[in-house]
C-alpha positions in Angstrom: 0.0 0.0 0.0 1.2 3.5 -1.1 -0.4 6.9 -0.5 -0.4 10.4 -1.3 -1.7 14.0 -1.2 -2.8 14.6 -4.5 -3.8 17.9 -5.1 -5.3 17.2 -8.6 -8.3 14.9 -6.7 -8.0 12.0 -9.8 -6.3 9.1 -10.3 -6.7 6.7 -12.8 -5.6 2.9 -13.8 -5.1 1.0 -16.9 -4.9 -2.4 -18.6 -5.5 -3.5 -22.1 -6.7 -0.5 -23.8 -9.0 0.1 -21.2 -8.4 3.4 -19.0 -10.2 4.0 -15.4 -10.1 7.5 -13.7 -11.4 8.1 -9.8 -12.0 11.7 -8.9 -13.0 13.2 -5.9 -12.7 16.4 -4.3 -10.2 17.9 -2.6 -10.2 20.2 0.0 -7.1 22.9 0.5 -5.8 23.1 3.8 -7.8 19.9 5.6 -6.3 17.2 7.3 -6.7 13.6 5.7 -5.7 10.5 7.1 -2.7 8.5 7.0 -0.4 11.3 7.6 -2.4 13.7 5.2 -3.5 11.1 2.1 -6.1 11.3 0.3 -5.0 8.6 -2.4 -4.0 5.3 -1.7 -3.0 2.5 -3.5 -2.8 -1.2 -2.4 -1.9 -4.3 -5.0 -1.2 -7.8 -4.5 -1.1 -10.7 -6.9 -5.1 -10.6 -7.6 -6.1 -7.1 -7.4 -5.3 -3.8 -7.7 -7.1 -0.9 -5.5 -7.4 2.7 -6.9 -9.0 4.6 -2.9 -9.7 8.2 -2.4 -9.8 9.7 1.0 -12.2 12.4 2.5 -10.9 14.6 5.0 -10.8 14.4 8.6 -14.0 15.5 10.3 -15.2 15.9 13.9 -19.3 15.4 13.9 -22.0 15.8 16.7 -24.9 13.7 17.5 -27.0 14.1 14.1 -24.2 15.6 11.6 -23.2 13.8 8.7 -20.2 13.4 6.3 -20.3 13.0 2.7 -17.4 11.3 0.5 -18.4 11.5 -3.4 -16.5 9.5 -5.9 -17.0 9.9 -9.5 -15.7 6.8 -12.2 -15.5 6.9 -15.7 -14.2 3.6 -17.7 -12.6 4.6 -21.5 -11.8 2.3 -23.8 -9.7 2.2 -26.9 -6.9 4.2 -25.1 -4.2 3.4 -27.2 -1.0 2.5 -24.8 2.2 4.0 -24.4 5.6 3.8 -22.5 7.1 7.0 -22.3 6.1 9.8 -19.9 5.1 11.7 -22.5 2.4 9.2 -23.5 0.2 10.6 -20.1 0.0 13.7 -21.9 -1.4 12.8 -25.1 -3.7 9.3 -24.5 -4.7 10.0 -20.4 -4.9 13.4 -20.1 -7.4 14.7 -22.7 -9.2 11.4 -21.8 -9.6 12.9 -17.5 -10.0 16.4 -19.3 -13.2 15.1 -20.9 -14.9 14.3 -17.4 -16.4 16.6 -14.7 
């Protein structure tokens, strides 16, 4: 398991021409779990786990919390090996959701 702050509130994973992007929000200047992630990653020989994080919150009787995710699955993503390839095949693909 790996985790980071991720300021840009997506991730996304891909296999086989298919492409899958997370967002969620991210609030400036709250404390998140795990010393401050909000993205986490955990693998292991049969799965792979793509997790956002809400920020810390301190509720009263009756308060609620809300933690939105939004997932979008692309396919036909052509693939790539070079850094380079992020900025022409993932990018405009994330740029295209909301």
């Amino acid at each position: 398991m790996a985790g980071i702050f991720n300021p840009y509130g997506w991730g996304a994973y891909f296999r086989n021409g298919h492409l899958f992007v997370k967002k969620a929000n991210v609030e400036s200047g709250a404390k998140y779990p795990d010393f401050g992630c909000n993205f986490e990653i955990y693998t292991d020989a049969h799965s792979l786990e793509l997790e956002t994080l809400g920020p810390l919150r301190n509720l009263k009787p009756g308060e609620t919390a809300e933690h939105i995710e939004r997932w979008w699955l692309f396919k036909d993503i052509r693939a790539g090996e070079a850094e380079c390839w992020v900025d022409s095949a993932i990018l405009p693909a994330v740029q295209t959701t909301k």
